[in-house]
N, C-alpha and C positions, 0 to 999 in steps of 0.2 A: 504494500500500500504506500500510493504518497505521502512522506509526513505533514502535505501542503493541507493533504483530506485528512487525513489524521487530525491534525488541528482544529480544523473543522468542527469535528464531529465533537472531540473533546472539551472545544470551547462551550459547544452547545449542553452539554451534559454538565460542563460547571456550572453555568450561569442560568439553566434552567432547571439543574435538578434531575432525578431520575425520569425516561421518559420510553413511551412505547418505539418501535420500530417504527410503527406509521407516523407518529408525532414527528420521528427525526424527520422523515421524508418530507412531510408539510413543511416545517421550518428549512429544508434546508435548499428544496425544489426540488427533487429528486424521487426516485418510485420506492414503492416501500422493498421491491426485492433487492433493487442497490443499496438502500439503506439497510437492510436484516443483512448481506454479504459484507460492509463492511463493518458494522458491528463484530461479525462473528470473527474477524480478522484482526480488530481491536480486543477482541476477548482474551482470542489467541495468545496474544502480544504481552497477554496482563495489564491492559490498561484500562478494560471496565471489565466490570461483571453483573449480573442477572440481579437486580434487588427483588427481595422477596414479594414472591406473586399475591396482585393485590386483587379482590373480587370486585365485580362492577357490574350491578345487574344483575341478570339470569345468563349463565354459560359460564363458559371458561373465566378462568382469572387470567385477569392483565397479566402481561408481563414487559418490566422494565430494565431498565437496562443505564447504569450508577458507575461513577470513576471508583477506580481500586486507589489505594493510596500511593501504586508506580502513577496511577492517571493524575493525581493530586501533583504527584512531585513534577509534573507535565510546568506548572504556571508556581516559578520559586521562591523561596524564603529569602528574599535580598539581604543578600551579606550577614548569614545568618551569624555562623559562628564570629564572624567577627563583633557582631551586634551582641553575641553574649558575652565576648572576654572585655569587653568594653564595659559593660555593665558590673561583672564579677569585678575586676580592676577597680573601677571606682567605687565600688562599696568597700572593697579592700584600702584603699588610700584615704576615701573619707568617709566612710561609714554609712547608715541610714540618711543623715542629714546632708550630706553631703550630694547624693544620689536624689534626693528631693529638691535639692537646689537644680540638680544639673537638667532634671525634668522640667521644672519652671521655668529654665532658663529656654529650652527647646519649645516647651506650649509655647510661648511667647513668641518667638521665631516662626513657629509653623503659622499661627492666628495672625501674626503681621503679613507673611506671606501670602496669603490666602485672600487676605482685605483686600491687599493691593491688587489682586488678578481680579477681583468680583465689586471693587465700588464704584462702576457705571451698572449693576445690576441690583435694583430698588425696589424689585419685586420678586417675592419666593419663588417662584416658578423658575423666572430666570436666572436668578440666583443659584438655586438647586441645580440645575443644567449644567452653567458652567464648572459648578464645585464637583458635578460627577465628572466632567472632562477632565475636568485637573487630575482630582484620586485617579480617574481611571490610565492618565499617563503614569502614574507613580504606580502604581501596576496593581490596583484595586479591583478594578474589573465593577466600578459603578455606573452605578443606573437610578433614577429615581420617577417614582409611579405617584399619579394623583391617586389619592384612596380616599373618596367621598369628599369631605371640604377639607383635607389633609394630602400630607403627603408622607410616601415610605421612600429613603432613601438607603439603598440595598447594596452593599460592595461584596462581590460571590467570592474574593479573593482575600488576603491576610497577607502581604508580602512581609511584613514584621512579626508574624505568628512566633516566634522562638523567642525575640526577644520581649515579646507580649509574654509571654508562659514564664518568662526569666525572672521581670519585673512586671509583676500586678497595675502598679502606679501608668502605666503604659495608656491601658485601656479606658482607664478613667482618665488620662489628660486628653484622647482622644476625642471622649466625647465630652468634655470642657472647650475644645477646641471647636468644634459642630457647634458647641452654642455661642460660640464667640462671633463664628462667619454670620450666625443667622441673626447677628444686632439689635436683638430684643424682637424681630419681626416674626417670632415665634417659638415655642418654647420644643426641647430637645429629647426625647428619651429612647433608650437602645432596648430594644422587642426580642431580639435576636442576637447569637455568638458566639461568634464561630472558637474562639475560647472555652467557649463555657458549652461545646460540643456541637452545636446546630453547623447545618452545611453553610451559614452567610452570617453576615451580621447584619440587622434590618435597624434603622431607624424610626422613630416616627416623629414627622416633621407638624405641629399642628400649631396655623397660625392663633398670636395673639386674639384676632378678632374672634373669632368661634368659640377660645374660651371660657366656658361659663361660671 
């Protein structure tokens, strides 16, 4: 198989989760017997496998088809180990407080960074767009969905997952940071985590105005 299609298939299977063989073939334009041949090629390969058949209906149970943890390691941990001896290192040099500073010091960096790309955008909507474009160059794999008078803002990817799991402080500067881009024009809270085992981390973005 090409790894051009390979990627393909495997992007699809991150970012939407387990899915039938016919589902690939609708998303990806293609018939469902090209899509069931390379699936089973991808199997092969160890880079998905079969998640447990789900029933639907009357008949047969679904069956779907999930990244194995080779297909995970497909979309990488950036600079992982380096991101942990970094972290180890300075808790060793300067301890707990030390390592909270150097966090503070980064939210701070990332939230000024972020302002600067997003304040010609004055409204959630487009504000969320741009801010997935961004994460999703830094290798997030973002997206964000209206969800009624709200919004989910969903990154299928963790490039920092190691040094997330190293240091806890991580994932809550993270979404400290999410409430800082959204400048009071809505309030922040994480649904989803990929941390704390779910396949994504989901936000929910809900403007100030709707809150009652």
């Amino acid at each position: 198989m090409q790894m051009q299609t390979a990627d393909r298939f495997l992007m699809l299977l991150k970012t939407r989760g387990p899915l039938t063989a016919a589902a690939v073939a609708q998303w990806l334009g293609i018939t469902s017997e090209g899509a069931r041949l390379q699936l089973q090629k991808l199997a092969a390969a160890g880079f998905i496998e079969a998640a447990a058949p789900t029933a639907k209906g009357v008949g047969r149970p679904v069956q779907t088809w999930q990244l194995t943890p080779a297909g995970n390691a497909r979309f990488p941990d950036t600079h992982a180990d380096l991101s942990i001896q970094l972290i180890q290192t300075i808790q060793q040099l300067m301890g707990p407080d030390g390592l909270d500073q150097v966090m503070t010091a980064r939210e701070q960096a990332a939230a000024a960074h972020y302002l600067e790309q997003l304040e010609d955008r004055d409204d959630i909507a487009g504000r969320l767009e741009r801010f997935a474009a961004i994460r999703s160059g830094e290798g997030f794999l973002a997206e964000c969905q209206p969800d009624g008078d709200n919004y989910l803002f969903i990154e299928n990817h963790c490039p920092i997952g190691s040094a997330a799991r190293e240091c806890q402080g991580i994932c809550e500067s993270e979404l400290r940071i999410f409430q800082q881009v959204m400048q009071g024009m809505a309030t922040v809270s994480r649904r989803q985590h990929i941390i704390g085992g779910d396949r994504r981390c989901v936000y929910e973005i809900v403007p100030v105005a709707v809150i009652v």
